[in-house]
C-alpha positions in Angstrom: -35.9 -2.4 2.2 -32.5 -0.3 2.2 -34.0 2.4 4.1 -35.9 0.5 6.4 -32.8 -1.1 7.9 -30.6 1.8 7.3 -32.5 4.9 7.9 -30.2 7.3 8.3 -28.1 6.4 5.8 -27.3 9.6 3.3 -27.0 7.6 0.0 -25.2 10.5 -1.8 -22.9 11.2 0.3 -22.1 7.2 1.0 -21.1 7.8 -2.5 -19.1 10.2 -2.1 -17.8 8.5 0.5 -16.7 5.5 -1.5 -15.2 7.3 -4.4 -13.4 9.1 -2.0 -12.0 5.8 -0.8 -11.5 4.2 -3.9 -9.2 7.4 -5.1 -6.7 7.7 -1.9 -6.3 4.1 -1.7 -5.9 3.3 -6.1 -3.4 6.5 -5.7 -1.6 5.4 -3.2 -1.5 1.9 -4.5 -0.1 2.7 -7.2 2.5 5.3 -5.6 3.3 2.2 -3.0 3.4 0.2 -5.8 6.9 1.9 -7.4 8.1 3.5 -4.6 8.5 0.0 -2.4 9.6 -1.6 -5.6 12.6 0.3 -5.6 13.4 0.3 -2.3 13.0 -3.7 -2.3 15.2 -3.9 -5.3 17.8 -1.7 -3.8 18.0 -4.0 -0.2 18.4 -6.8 -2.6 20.6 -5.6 -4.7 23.2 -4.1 -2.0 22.9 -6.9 0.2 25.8 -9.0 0.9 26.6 -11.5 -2.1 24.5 -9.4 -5.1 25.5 -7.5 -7.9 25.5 -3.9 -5.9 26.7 -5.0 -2.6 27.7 -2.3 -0.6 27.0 -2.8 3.2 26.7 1.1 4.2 23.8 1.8 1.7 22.4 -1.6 2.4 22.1 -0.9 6.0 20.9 2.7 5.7 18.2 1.6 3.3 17.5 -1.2 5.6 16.9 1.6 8.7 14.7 3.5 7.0 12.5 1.3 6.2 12.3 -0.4 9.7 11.7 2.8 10.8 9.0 3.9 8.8 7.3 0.2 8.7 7.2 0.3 12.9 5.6 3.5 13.0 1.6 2.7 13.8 -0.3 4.8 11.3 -1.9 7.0 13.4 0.5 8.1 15.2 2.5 8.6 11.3 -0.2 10.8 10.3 0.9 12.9 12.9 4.4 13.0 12.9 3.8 13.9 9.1 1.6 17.2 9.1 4.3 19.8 9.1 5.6 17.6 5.8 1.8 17.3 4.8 0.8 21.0 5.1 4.2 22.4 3.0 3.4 19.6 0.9 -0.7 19.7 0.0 -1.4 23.0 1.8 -4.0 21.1 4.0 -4.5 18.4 6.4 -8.1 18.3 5.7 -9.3 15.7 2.3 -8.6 12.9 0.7 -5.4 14.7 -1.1 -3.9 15.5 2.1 -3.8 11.6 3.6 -2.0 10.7 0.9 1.5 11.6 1.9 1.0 9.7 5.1 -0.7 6.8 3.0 2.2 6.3 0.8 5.5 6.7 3.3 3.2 4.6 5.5 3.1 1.7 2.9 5.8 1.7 0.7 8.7 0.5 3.1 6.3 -2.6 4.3 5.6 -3.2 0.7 9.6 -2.6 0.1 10.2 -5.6 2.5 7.5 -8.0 0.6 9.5 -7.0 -2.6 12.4 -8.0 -1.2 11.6 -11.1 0.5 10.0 -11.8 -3.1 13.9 -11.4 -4.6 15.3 -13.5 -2.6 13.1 -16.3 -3.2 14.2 -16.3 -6.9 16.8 -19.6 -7.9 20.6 -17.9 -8.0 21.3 -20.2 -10.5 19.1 -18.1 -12.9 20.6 -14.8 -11.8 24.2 -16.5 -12.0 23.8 -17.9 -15.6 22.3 -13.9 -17.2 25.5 -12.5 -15.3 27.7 -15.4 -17.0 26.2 -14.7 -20.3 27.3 -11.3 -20.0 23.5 -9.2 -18.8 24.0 -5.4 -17.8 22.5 -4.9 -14.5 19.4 -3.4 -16.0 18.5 -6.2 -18.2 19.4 -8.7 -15.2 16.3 -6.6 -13.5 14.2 -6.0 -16.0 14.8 -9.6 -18.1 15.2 -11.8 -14.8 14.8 -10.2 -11.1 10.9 -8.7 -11.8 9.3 -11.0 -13.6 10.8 -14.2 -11.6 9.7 -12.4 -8.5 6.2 -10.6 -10.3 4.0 -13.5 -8.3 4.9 -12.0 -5.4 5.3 -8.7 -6.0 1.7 -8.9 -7.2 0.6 -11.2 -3.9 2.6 -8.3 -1.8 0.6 -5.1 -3.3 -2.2 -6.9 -2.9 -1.9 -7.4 1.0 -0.6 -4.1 0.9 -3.5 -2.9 -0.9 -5.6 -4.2 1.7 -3.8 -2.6 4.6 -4.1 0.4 3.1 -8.3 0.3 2.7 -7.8 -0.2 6.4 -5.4 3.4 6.6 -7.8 4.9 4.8 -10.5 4.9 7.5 -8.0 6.1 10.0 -7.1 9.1 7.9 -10.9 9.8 7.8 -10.7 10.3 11.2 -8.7 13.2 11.2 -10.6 14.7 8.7 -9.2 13.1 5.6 -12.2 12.1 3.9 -13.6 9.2 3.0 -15.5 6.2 4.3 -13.5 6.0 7.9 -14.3 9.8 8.2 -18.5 9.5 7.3 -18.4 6.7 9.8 -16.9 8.6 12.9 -18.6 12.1 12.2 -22.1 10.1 10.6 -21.9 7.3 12.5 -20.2 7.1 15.6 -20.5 10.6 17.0 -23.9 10.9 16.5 -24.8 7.5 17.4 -25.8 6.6 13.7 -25.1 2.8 14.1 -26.5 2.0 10.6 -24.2 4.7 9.3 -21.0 3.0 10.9 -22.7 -0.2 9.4 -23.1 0.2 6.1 -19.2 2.1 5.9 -17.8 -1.1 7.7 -19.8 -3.3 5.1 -18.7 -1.4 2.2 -15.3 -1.5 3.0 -15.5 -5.2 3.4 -16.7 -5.4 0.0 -13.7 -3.6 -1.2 -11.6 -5.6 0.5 -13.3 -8.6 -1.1 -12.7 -7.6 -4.4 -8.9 -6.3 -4.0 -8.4 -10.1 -3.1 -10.4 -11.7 -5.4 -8.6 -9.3 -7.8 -4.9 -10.3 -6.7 -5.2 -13.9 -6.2 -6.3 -14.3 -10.1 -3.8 -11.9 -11.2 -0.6 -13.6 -9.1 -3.2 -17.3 -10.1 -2.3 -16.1 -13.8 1.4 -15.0 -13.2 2.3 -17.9 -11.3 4.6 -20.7 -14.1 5.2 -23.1 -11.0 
């Protein structure tokens, strides 16, 4: 039935496809993951009225990742292959989009984190700082996992965006289900080709959500 309404679908290397997928965007998610995490706790933390405030930092912190979070992703990818090439040796495969994958994501991630912080009741930071908590356990004891429902909803959107980079990488050569779609698909008129990409990425979209709502479901006290 498969191959009746997708003909010229190459199973194997739909596969391939896939798995290449799967393995820039779980890297990068996980790379996104820590990376925006500390840059959200540090716009929190030097922000005016918290326990590091220090306007300079904050701001410069702040620019960078306005800067990084406007740039559209294509245009990233490009701005980033000097950086990519010293970095991976290549611009071709699913090893090379990652540099652009991760500095793409983190800073919008960085900004979920923080808007995550801020959400959290001062009272609660107030009374670990009157009881006499270090900085590190008022992050580690109070900030993350007051703020984990969020940060867990965050990576998840994030997560999802980044499924979505993933197929523009391909297009540059990058690999990947984005990439068997335009040179499969698309340039040869393959339309079942493009199909069968676009509905596979759906479903891993699906699942990422599914995924993330039970998990931030699970964290959630309130």
């Amino acid at each position: 039935m498969l191959n009746e309404w997708f003909p010229n679908v190459k199973w194997d290397s739909m596969w391939e496809a896939t798995m290449e997928t799967l393995y820039m965007t779980a890297i990068s998610v996980v790379a996104t993951f820590v990376l925006g995490a500390i840059l959200g706790l540090l716009l929190f933390l030097t922000s005016k009225g918290n326990i590091w405030e220090n306007v300079m930092i904050s701001k410069v912190i702040s620019a960078f990742v306005n800067i990084f979070r406007s740039i559209p992703f294509i245009i990233l990818i490009v701005l980033l292959i000097p950086f990519t090439k010293f970095l991976i040796g290549t611009m071709i495969g699913e090893n090379a989009a990652l540099p652009a994958l991760i500095i793409g994501a983190a800073p919008f991630y960085a900004r979920m984190v923080e808007i995550g912080l801020r959400e959290i009741d001062k009272g609660v930071i107030e009374a670990a700082k009157s009881m006499g908590a270090k900085t590190s356990t008022i992050i580690w004891k109070v900030l993350l996992p007051e703020s984990m429902p969020a940060l867990v909803s965050g990576i998840t959107v994030t997560a999802i965006a980044l499924v979505g980079y993933t197929a523009m990488a391909g297009v540059i050569g990058a690999g990947g289900l984005g990439n068997l779609a335009y040179l499969e698909g698309f340039q040869r008129s393959r339309n079942d080709v493009t199909l069968m990409a676009t509905i596979i990425i759906l479903i891993i979209v699906f699942i990422i959500q599914i995924i993330g709502d039970l998990i931030t479901t699970k964290l959630d006290k309130r």
